[in-house]
PAROKE-866477 format. One record per residue (C-alpha): x, y, z; residue number from 0. Coordinates in Angstrom, 2 decimals. Last residue first. Layout:
BEGIN
[node [X Y Z] NUM] ...
***
This chain:
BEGIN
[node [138.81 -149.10 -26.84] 244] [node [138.95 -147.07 -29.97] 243] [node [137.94 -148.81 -33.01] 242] [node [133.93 -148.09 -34.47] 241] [node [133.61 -144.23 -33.18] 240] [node [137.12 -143.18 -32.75] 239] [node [138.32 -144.70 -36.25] 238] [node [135.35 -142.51 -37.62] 237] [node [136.21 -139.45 -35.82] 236] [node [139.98 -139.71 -36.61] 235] [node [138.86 -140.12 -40.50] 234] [node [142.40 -139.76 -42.13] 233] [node [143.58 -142.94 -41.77] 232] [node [140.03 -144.22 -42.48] 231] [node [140.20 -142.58 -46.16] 230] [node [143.72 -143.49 -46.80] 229] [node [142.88 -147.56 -46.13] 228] [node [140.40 -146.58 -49.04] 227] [node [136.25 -147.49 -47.94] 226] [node [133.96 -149.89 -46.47] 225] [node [132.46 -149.41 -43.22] 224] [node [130.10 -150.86 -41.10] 223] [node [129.97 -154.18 -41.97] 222] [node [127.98 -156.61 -39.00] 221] [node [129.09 -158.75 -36.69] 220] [node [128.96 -156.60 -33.71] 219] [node [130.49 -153.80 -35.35] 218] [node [133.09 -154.73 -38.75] 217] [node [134.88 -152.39 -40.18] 216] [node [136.28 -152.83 -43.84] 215] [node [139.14 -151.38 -45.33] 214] [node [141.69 -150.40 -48.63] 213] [node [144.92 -150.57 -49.94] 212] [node [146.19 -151.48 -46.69] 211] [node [149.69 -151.39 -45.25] 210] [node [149.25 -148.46 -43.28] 209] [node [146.04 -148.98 -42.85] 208] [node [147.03 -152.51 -40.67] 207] [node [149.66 -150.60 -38.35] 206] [node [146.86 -147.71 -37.96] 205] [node [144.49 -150.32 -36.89] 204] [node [146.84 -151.82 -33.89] 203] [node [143.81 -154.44 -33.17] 202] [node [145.09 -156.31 -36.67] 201] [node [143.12 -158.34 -38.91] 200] [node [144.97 -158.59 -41.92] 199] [node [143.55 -159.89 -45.44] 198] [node [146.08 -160.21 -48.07] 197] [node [146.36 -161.26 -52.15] 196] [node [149.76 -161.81 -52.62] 195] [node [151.40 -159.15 -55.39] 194] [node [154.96 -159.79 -54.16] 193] [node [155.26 -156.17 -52.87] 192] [node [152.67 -157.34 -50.55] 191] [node [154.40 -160.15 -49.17] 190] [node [157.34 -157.82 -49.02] 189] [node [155.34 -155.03 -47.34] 188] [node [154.61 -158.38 -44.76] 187] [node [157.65 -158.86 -44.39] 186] [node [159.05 -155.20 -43.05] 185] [node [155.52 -155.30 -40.75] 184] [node [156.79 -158.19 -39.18] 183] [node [160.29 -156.52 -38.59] 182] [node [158.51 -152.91 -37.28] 181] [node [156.32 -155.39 -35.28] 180] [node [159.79 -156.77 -33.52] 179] [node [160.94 -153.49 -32.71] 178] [node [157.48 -152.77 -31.36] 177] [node [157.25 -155.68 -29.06] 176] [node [155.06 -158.29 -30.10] 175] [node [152.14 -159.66 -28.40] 174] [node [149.56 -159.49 -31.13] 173] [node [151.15 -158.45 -33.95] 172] [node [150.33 -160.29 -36.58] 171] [node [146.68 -160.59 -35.17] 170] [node [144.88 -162.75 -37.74] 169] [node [146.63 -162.82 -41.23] 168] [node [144.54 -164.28 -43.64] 167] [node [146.62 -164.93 -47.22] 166] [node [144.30 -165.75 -50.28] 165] [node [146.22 -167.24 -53.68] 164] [node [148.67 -168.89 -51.75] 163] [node [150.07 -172.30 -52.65] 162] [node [151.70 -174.10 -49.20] 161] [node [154.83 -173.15 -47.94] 160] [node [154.24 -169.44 -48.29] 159] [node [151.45 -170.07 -44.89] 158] [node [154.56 -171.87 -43.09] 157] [node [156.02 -168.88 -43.57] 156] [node [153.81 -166.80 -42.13] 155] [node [153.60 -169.17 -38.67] 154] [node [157.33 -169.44 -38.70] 153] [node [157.49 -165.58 -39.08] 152] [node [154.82 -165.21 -36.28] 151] [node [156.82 -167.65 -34.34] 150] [node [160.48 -166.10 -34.34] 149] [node [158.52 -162.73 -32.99] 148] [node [156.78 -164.66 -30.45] 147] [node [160.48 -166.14 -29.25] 146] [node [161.14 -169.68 -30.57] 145] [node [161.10 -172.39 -28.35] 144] [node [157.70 -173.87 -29.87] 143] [node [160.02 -174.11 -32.82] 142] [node [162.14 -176.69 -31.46] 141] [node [165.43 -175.13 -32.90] 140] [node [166.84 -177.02 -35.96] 139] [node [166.11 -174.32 -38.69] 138] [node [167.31 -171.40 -36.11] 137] [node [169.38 -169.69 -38.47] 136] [node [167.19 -170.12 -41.47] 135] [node [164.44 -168.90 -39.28] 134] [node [166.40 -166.13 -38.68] 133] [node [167.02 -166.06 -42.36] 132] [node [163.30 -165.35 -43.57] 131] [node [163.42 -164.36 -47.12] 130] [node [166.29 -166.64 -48.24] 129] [node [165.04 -169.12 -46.15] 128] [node [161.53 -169.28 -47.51] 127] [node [163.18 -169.75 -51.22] 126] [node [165.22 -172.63 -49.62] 125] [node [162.13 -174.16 -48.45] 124] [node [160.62 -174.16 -51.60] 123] [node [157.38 -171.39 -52.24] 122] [node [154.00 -172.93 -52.42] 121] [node [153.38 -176.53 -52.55] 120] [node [149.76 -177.53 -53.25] 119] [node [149.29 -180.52 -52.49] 118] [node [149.79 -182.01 -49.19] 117] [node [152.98 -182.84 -47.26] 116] [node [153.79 -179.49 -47.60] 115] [node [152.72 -178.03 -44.54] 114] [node [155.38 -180.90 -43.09] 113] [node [158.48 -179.37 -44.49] 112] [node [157.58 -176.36 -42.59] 111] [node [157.05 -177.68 -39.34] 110] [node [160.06 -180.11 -39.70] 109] [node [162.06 -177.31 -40.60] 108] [node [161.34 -175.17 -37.70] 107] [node [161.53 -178.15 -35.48] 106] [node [158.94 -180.67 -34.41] 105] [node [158.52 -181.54 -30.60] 104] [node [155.48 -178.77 -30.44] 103] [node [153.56 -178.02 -33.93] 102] [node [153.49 -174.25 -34.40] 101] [node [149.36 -172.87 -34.14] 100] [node [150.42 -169.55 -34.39] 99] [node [148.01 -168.16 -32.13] 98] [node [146.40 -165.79 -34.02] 97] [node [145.71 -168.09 -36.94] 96] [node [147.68 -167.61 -39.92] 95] [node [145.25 -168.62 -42.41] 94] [node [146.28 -170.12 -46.19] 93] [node [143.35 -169.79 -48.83] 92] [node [144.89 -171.60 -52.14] 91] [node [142.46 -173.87 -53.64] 90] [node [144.56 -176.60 -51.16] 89] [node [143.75 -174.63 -48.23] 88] [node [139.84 -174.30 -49.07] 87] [node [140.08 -178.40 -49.70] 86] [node [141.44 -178.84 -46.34] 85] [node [138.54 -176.51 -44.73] 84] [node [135.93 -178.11 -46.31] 83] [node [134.45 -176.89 -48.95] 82] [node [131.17 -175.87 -50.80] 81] [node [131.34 -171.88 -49.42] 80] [node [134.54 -171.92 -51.15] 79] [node [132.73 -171.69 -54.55] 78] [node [135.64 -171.66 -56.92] 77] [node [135.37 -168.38 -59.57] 76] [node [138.35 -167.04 -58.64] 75] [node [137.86 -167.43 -54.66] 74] [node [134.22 -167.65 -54.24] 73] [node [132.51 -167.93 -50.51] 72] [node [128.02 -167.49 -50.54] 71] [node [125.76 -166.86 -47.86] 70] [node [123.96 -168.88 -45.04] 69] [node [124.44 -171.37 -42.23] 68] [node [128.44 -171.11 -42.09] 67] [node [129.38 -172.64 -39.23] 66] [node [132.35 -171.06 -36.63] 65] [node [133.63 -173.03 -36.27] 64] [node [134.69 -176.04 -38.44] 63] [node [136.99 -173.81 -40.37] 62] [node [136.08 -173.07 -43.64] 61] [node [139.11 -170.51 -44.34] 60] [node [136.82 -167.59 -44.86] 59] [node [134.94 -168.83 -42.01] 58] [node [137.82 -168.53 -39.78] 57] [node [138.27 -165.10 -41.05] 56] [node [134.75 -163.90 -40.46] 55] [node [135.07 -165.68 -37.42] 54] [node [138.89 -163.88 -36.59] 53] [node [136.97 -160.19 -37.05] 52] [node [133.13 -160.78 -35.33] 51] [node [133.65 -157.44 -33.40] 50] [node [134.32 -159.35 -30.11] 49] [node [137.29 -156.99 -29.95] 48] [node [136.49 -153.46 -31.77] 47] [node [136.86 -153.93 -35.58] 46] [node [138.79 -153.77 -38.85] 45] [node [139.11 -155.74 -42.01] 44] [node [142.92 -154.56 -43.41] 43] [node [142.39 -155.48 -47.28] 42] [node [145.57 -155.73 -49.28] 41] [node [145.09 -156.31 -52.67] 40] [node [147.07 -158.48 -55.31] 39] [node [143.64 -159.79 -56.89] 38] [node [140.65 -157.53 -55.91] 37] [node [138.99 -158.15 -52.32] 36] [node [135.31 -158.02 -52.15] 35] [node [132.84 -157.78 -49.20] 34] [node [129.66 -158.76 -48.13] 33] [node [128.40 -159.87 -44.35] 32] [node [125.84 -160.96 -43.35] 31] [node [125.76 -161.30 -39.14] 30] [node [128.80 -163.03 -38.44] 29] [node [128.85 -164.09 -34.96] 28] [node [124.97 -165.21 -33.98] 27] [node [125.51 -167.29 -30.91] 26] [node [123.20 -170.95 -31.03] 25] [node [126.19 -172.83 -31.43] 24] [node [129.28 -170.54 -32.83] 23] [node [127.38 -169.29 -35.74] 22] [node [128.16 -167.68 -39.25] 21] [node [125.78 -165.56 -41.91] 20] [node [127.18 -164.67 -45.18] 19] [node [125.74 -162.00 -46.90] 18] [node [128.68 -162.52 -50.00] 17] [node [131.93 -162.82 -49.45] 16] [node [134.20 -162.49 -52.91] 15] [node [137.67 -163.13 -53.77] 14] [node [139.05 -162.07 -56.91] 13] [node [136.05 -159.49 -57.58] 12] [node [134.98 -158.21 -61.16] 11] [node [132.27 -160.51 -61.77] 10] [node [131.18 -162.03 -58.40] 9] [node [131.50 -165.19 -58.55] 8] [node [128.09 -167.18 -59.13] 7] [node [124.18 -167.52 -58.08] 6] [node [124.59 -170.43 -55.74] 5] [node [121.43 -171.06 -53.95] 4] [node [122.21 -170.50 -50.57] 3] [node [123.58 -173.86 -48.67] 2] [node [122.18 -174.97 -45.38] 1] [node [125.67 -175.51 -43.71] 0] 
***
């Protein structure tokens, strides 16, 4: 990464992006953009497919790929843009990656027990249990043998494991029948209710506003739109122009 000079948080903003430019090799992905999210916020970032959505994300999260050649991360006050991807997890920014990512031949216990091998522990497995008692039920299943449902809450609660401050959620409900989005959705209120800061990428856009405080589009890698999750709900036109297939 060629870093920007750093210039400081943004004043007001719990998390802040700031013109940040990301590649995949020589392919131009995120193409600078800014955006805030206030602490206990819930910002659905929106987008065709191929929009730039899970880069922006997996740059938030300082994922190998794409790289960040330009622009400016800061999660209260932390430059993020100066990490690695380990150290971004350990300030508190947890990504649930689209898919899943659960760890074959370990259980659902073993997968969550072994999030927290590294600082910072988030909520105690008991605690995760409590709020997630299917996987309670199922705490000695291989949890590659769960159904897609069973894995998105594995995948989310592996995320509480660890010390949130930032939660990316990439595609909740990709795959997932609707009775089993309604139950997805149901957590992720709670998450909300709970006063975690949230980012959801979601292709069902109306699922996402519903849950958003406010949005962001993003077209061809670039921001589009930034307004109240209300706003967009009740813009057909707009959601016509930037999201419909």
């Amino acid at each position: 990464m060629n870093a920007a000079p750093v210039t400081g948080p943004a004043p007001d903003a719990f998390f802040a992006l700031r013109d940040v430019h990301a590649y995949y090799g020589e392919s131009y992905i995120v193409q600078g953009v800014s955006l805030e999210v206030r602490k206990g916020e819930v910002l659905a970032l929106l987008g065709r497919n191929g929009a730039g959505k899970t880069s922006t994300m997996r740059a938030i999260a300082r994922a190998d790929e794409p790289a960040v050649m330009r622009g400016e991360i800061w999660l209260e006050g932390q430059p993020v843009h100066q990490m690695k991807s380990w150290q971004a997890s350990q300030a508190g920014i947890q990504l649930v990656p689209e898919d899943r990512r659960i760890i074959p031949g370990m259980t659902v216990e073993e997968n969550l027990i072994l999030s927290q091998v590294a600082p910072n522990k988030g909520w105690e497995i008991a605690q995760i249990y409590e709020h997630f008692p299917r996987l309670a039920e199922r705490r000695n299943q291989e949890g590659i043998t769960l159904s897609g449902g069973e894995q998105q809450m594995l995948a989310v609660a592996r995320a509480l494991a660890r010390e949130v401050k930032l939660l990316l959620l990439d595609e909740p409900y990709e795959g997932l029948a609707p009775v089993i989005v309604r139950e997805i959705e149901h957590i992720v209120q709670d998450i909300k209710a709970r006063g975690i800061t949230t980012i959801i990428v979601e292709q069902n856009a109306v699922a996402a506003l519903r849950l958003a405080d406010r949005a962001v589009i993003l077209d061809s890698g670039e921001l589009v739109f930034t307004g109240s999750a209300q706003e967009l709900l009740d813009n057909a036109d707009l959601r016509n122009r930037y999201l419909a297939i």
